[in-house]
C-alpha positions as CSV (number, residue, x, y, z in Angstrom):
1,X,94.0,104.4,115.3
2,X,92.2,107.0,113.6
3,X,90.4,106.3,110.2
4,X,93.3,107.9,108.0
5,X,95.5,105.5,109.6
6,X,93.4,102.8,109.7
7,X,93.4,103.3,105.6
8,X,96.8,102.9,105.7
9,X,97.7,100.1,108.3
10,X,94.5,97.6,108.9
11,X,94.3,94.5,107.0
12,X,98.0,93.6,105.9
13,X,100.8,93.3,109.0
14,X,104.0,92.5,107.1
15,X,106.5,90.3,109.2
16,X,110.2,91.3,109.5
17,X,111.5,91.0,105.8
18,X,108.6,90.6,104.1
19,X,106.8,92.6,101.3
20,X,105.8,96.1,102.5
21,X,103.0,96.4,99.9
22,X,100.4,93.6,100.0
23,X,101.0,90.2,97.5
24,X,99.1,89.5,95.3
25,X,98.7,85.8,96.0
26,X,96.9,84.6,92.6
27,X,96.4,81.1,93.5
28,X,93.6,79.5,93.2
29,X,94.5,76.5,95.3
30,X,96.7,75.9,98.4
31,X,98.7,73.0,99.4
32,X,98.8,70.9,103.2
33,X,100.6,68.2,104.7
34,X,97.9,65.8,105.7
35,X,94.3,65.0,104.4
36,X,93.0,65.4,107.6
37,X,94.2,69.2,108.1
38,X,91.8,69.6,104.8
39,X,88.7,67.9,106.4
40,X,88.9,69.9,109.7
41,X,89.1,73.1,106.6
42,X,85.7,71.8,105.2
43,X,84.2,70.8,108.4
44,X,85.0,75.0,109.6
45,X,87.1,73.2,112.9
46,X,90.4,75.2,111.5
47,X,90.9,78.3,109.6
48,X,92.9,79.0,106.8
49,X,92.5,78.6,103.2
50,X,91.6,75.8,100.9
51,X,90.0,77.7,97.1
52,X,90.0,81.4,96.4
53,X,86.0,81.5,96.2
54,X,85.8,80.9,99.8
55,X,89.0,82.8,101.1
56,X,92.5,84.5,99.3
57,X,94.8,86.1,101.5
58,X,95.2,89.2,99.4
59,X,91.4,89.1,99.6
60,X,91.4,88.6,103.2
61,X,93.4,91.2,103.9
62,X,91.0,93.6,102.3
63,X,88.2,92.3,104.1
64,X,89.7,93.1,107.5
65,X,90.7,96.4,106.4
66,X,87.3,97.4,105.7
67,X,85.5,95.3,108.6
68,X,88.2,97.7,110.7
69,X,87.0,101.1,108.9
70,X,83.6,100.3,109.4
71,X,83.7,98.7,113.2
72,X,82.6,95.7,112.9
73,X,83.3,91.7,113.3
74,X,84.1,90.6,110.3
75,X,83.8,91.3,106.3
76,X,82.9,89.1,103.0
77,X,83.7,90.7,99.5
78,X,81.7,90.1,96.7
79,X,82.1,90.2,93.0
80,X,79.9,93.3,92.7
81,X,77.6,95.9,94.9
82,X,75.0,94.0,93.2
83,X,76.1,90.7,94.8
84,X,77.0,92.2,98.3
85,X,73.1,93.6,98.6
86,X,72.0,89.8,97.4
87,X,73.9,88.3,99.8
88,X,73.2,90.0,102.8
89,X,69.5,89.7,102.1
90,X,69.9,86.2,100.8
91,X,71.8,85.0,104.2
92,X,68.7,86.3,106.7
93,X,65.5,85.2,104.4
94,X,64.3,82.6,101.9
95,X,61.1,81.7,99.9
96,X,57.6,83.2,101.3
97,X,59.9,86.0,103.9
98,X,59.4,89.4,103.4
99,X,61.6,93.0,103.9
100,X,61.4,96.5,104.3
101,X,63.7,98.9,102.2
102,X,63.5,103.0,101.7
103,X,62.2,103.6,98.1
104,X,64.8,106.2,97.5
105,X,67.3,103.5,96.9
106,X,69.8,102.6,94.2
107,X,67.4,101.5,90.3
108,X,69.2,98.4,90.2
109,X,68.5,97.6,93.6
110,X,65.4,98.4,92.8
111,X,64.7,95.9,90.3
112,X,66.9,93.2,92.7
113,X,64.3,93.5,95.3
114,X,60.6,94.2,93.1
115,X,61.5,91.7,90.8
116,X,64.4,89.1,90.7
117,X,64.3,88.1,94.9
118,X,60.2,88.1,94.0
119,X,60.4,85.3,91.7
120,X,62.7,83.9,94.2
121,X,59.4,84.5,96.6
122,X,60.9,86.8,98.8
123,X,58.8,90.1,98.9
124,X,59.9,93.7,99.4
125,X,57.3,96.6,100.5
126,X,59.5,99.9,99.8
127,X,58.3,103.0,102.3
128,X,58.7,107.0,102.4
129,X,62.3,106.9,104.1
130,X,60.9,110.4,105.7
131,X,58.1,108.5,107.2
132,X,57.0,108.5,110.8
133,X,58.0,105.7,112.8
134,X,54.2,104.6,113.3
135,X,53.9,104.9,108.9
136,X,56.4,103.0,108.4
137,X,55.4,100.0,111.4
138,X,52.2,99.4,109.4
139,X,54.5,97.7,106.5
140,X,55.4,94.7,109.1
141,X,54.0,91.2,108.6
142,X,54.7,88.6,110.6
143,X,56.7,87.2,108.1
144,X,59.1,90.4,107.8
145,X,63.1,89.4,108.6
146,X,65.4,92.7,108.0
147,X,65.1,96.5,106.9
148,X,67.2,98.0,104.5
149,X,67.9,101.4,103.3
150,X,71.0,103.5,102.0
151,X,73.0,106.3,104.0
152,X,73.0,108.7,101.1
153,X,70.4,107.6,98.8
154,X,71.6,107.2,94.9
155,X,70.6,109.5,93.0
156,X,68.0,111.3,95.0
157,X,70.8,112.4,97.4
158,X,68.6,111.8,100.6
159,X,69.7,111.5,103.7
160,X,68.4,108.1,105.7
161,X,67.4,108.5,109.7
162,X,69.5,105.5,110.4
163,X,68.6,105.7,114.5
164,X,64.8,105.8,113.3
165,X,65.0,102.8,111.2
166,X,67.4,101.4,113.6
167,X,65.0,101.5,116.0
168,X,61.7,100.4,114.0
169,X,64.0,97.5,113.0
170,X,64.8,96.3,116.9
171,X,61.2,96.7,118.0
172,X,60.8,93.8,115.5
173,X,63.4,91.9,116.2
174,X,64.7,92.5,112.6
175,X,68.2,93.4,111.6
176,X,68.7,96.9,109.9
177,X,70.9,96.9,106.8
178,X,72.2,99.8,105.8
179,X,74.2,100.8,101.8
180,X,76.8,103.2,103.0
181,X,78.7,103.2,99.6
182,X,78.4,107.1,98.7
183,X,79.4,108.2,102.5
184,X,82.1,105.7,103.2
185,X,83.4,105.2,106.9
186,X,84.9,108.3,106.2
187,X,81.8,109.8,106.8
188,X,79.6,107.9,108.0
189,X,80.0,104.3,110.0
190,X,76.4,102.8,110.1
191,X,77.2,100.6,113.0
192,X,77.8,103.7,115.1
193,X,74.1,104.6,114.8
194,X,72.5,101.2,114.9
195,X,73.2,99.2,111.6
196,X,73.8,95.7,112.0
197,X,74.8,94.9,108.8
198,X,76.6,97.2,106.0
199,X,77.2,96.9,102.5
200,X,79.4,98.7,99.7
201,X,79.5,98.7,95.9
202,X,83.5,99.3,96.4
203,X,83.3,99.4,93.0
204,X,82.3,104.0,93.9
205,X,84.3,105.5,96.5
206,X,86.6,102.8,97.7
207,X,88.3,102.5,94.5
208,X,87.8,105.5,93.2
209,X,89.8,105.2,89.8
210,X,86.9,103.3,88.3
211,X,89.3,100.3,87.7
212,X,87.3,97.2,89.2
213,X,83.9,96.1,90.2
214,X,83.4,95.1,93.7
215,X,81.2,94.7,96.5
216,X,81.3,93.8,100.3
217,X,79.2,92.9,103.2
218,X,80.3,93.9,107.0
219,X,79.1,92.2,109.9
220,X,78.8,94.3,112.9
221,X,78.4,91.3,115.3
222,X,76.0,93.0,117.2
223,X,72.4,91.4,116.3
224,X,71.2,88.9,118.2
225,X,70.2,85.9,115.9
226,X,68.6,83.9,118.6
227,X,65.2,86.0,119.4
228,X,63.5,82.6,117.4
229,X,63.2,84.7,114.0
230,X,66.0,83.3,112.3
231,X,66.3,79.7,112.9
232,X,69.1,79.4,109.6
233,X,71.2,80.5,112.1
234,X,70.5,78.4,115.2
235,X,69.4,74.9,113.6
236,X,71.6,72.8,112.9
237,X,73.4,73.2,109.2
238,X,73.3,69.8,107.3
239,X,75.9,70.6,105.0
240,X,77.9,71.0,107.7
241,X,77.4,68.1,110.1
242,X,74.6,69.5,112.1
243,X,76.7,72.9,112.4
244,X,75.0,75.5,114.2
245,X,76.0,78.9,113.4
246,X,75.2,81.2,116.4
247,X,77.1,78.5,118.3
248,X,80.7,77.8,116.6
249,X,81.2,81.3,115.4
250,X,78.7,83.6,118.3
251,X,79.0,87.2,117.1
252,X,80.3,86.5,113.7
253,X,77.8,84.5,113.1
254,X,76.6,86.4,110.1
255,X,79.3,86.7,108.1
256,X,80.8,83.2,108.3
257,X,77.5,81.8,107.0
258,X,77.2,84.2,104.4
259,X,80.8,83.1,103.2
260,X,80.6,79.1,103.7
261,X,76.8,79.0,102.1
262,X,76.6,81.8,99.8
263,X,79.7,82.7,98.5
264,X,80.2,78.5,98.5
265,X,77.2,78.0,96.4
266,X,76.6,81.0,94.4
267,X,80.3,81.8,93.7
268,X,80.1,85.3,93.6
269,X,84.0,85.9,94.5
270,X,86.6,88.5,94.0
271,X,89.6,87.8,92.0
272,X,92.8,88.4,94.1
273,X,94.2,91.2,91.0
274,X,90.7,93.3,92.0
275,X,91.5,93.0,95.6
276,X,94.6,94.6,95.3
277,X,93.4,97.3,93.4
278,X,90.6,98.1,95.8
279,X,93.7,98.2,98.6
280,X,95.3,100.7,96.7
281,X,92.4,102.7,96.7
282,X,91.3,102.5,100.2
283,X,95.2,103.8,101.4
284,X,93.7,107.1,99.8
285,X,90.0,106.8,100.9
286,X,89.9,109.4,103.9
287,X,92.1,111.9,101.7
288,X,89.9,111.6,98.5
289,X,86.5,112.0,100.5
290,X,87.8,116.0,102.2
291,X,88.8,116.6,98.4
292,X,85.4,115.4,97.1
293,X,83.1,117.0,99.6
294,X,85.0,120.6,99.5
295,X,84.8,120.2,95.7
296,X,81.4,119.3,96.0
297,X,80.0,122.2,98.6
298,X,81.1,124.7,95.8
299,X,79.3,123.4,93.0
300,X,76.2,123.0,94.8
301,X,76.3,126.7,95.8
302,X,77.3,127.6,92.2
303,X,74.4,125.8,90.8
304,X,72.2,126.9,93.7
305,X,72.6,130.2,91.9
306,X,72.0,130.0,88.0
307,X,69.3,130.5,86.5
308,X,69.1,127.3,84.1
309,X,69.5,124.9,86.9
310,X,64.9,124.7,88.8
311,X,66.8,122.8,92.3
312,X,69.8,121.5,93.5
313,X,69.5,118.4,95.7
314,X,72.3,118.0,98.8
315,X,72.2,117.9,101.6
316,X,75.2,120.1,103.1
317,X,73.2,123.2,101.2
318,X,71.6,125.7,103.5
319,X,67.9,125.1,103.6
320,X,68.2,121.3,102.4
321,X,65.3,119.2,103.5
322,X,67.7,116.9,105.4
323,X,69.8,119.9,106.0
324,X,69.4,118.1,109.9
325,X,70.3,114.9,109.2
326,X,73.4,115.8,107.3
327,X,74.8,117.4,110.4
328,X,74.1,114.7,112.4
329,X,75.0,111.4,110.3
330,X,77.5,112.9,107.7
331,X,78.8,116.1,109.7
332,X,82.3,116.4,107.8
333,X,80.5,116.1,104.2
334,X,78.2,114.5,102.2
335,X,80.1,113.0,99.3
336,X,81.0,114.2,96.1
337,X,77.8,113.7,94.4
338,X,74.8,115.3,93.6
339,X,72.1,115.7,91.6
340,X,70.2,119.0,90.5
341,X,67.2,120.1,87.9
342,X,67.5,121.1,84.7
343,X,64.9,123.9,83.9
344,X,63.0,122.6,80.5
345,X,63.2,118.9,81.3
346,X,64.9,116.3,79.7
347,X,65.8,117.4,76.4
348,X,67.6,120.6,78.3
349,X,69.4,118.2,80.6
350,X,70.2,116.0,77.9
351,X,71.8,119.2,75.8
352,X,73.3,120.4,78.8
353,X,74.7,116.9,79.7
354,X,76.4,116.4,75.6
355,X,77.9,120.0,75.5
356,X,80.3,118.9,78.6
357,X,83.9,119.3,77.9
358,X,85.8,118.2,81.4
359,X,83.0,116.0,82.7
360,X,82.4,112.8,81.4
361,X,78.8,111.0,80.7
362,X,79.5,107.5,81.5
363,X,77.1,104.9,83.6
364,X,79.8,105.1,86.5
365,X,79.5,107.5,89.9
366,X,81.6,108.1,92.8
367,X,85.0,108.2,90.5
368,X,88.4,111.3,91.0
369,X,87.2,112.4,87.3
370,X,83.7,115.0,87.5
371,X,81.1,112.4,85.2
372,X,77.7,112.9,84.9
373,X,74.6,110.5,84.3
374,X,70.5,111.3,83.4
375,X,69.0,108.7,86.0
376,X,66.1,108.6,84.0
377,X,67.5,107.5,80.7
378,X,70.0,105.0,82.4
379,X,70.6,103.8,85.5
380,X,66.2,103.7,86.7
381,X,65.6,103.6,83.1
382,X,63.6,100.0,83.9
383,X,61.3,102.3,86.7
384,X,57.7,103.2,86.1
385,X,56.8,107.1,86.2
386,X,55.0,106.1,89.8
387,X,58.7,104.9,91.0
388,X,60.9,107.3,89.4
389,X,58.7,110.1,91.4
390,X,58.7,107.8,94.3
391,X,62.2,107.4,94.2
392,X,63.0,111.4,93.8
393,X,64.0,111.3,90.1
394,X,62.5,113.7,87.6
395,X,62.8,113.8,83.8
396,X,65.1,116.8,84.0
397,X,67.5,115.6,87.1
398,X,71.2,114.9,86.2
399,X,73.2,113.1,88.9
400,X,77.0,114.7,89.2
401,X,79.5,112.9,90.6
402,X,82.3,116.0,91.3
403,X,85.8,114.9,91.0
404,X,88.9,115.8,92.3
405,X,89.9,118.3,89.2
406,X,90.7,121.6,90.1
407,X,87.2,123.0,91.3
408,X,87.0,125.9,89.1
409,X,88.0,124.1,85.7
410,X,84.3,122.3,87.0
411,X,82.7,125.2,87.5
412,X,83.7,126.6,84.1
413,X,82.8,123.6,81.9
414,X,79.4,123.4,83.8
415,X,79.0,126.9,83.1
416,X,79.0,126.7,79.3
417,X,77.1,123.6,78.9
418,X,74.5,125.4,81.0
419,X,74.9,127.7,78.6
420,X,74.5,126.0,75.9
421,X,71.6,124.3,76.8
422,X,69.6,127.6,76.9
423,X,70.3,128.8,73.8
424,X,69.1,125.3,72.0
């Protein structure tokens, strides 16, 4: 099948006479005939489903249709973006390991990896994504376990070399993971290039109506967890009877432990209700992301041309600094978003951004309604001058997420705000 179908048909199979929409199955609990059908559950020697914040079917489901969109073995959801990037760092590394991640990455991941998994003492060096290969080699240790970066970089709008990092990754025996929230699977699928593990914040694109807060993690089933690095997943488990990982599960390996350790102990599940939703919003995904790109390529040559606006930052524009990469990772479009410069700095993008009529200015991106956002007075607001500039963010940037609205009811209501903006 072909990714709009997949949208459509992956996940939920109903039976002869059953529901042709996916159930909601709010249970928390599920019921079996013997006590030793529930042991073989806990011991991982039979599959099904025992409490919703391991595994829900509606959940479940969702997790295979993604997994499907994105090619890989298998899929966790998570409570948020924020957990899913956690987790999949959290499942490869623990006290005194240390990672690799692109510095043009999303502020709160930011702060997840400089600070909160540092007190956990697991260290992050961040590198020049536009590095050479031998630059960005010099930030392994001995102790290093994975690489991470995003496809489209939020909100610097950069374009990751995923085959480069890929390959730095392998040399080391590392695992690459790779944020494809803003390009989707609709265009973009990691896996394809080399990640072995991908995360969302389905919370952007994959819902789309801005209606629930998700995340997931997707397994590609390709890395191979036995090259001595990563003995959590070739030692024996003692909360599971001397389990071994790479063993009972081979190339899910992964994402089973991620599910029976993480998501067991930390809890960070999705409730069946937001499960559904995010359903509803994937059956749309591949139709949404043609409307958001085409929207997108004309306001970034509209704003390529006024005179308020210093730069405009995305990559489908003609002379883009990843102008290169775009065709070759994200060839049918770049997203919906991007982010441009205000001539005068902030107080002019801060006019510009509170004399909007249409768009909105909420802390959200990747939604059908246009909204806009100053990165520097939100979402990297925590970030140092040193890592705003490091991670592409100026005082005068405004990130713009284009919607589905008719194109030129944008164009107008960024035309007067521009406007307006001058003359104040």
């Amino acid at each position: 099948m072909k990714i709009e179908t997949k949208c459509l048909h992956e996940g939920y199979k109903p039976g002869n006479g059953e529901p042709r929409q996916l159930p909601i199955y709010q249970s928390t609990t599920y019921t079996y005939d013997s006590t030793e059908h529930i042991g073989q559950l806990f011991d991982l020697t039979a599959s099904g489903y025992f409490y919703t914040r391991l595994a829900n079917p509606t959940v479940g489901a969702v997790e295979e249709k993604i997994a499907a969109l994105e090619g890989g073995v298998g899929a966790l959801c998570t409570s948020s973006g924020q957990a899913a990037s956690f987790f999949a760092i959290l499942n490869i590394m623990k006290s005194g390991d240390h990672f690799i991640s692109a510095a043009t990455i999303y502020g709160g991941t930011v702060n997840l990896f400089a600070v909160t998994l540092k007190k956990m003492g697991i260290e992050c060096t961040f590198v020049d994504a536009d590095a050479s290969e031998e630059e960005i080699q010099k930030a392994f240790r001995p102790n290093t376990k994975a690489v991470f970066g995003e496809t489209v970089a939020n909100p610097a709008l950069t374009v990751l070399d995923i085959e480069k990092f890929a390959a730095i990754a392998h040399k080391n025996g590392v695992p690459l993971i790779i944020d494809n929230t803003f390009a989707t699977p609709v265009l973009c699928r990691p896996i394809e290039h080399g990640a072995d593990i991908v995360i969302h914040s389905t919370t952007k694109y994959m819902d789309g109506q801005a209606v629930q807060v998700g995340g997931v993690i997707v397994d590609s089933g390709k890395f191979d967890w036995t090259n001595g690095k990563f003995p959590e997943f070739t030692e024996p488990d003692a909360s599971y009877h001397g389990l071994v990982y790479t063993q009972a599960f081979g190339p899910a390996a992964f994402i089973v432990k991620a599910r029976v350790q993480l998501m067991r102990d930390l809890g960070s599940s999705p409730a069946p209700q937001s499960a559904f939703l995010l359903n509803l919003g994937l059956e749309t995904l591949a139709v949404r992301m043609e409307k958001h790109c085409r929207n997108a390529e004309r306001i970034a040559f509209f704003l390529n041309q006024c005179e308020e606006v210093e730069s405009v930052n995305y990559p489908w524009l003609e002379g883009s600094k990843h102008k290169e990469l775009q065709q070759k990772y994200l060839p049918l479009g770049c997203s919906g978003v991007l982010s441009f410069v205000v001539k005068g700095g902030r107080e002019k993008a801060v006019k510009f951004m509170d004399s909007l009529k249409l768009a909105s200015n909420v802390v959200h991106v990747a939604d059908i309604r246009t909204c806009v956002l100053h990165p520097a007075s939100a979402t990297h607001r925590q970030l140092s001058d040193e890592q705003l500039a490091a991670a592409g963010i100026s005082p005068g940037m405004v990130r713009l997420s284009v919607g589905l609205e008719n194109v030129d009811d944008i164009i107008e209501d960024l035309a007067q705000a521009l406007a307006a903006a001058k003359e104040n």
